[in-house]
C-alpha angles and dihedrals in degrees: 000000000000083000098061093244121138110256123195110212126166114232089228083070103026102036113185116193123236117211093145102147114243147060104255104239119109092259094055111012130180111273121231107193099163155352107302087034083063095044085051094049091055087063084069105042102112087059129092103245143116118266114189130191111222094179143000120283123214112203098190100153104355134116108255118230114207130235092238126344127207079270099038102036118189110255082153132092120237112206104195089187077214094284120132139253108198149189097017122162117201112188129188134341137090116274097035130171139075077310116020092186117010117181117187090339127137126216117182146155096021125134115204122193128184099005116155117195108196108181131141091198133081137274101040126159137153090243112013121013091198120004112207103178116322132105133254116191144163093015131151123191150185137187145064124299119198135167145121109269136001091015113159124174097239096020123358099216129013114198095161128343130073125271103200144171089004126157124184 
């Protein structure tokens, strides 16, 4: 929300459209080329489809919408193409980060700069709050990470799955 909380809301009552081009397979993914583009492409998450990023977002004042949440978990794969995403503030809720739950999703090739993650809960990571079985490669990021219990800088906690090429 405008005051960077963490707000659940059902898509029955809360529809967001989705008109990303593409077709959301590697070949020809689907294209996020700004904010509300991003905020489209985490309707779709739990899906297993191809996300590209096309520029770099900047989320200075914005509410953040995560890559995959304990309801919503990322199947998907985010190609960040290594541009940035950048001054996101994450507050508050178990399985925080880019990703707070990620199950079998891939996130690769993005570079994250300034983000701050403030929880008092557990599973927080700049990237991945908990990590069940996907992949997160080729990632450099910046920021503060802070939280209660299992906190890492890039993905809080790791049960199956790679964590590659990653420098916070």
């Amino acid at each position: 929300d405008e005051n960077n909380k963490i707000v659940v809301k059902s898509v029955e009552r809360d529809p967001i459209t989705f008109t990303l081009k593409g077709s959301g397979t590697e070949e020809s993914p689907y294209i996020i080329n700004n904010y509300q583009q991003w905020k489209e492409a985490t309707t779709k998450v739990k899906q297993d489809v191809y996300f590209k990023l096309n520029t770099d977002i900047d989320f200075s004042g914005k509410p953040y919408y995560a890559f995959g949440t304990a309801g919503n978990y990322l199947v998907a794969t985010l190609d960040g193409g290594y541009h940035k995403i950048y001054n996101i503030v994450i507050n508050g809720t178990n399985y925080a980060g880019i990703s707070g739950y990620n199950n079998g999703g891939t996130i690769k090739g993005l570079n994250v700069e300034n983000i701050k993650v403030n929880s008092q809960n557990n599973y927080i990571g700049g990237i991945v709050g908990y990590n069940a079985s996907g992949n997160v490669i080729g990632i450099n990021i910046d920021g503060e990470v802070n939280g209660n219990t299992v906190i890492g800088g890039a993905v809080g906690a790791l049960t199956v799955g790679t964590v590659n090429e990653v420098n916070v």
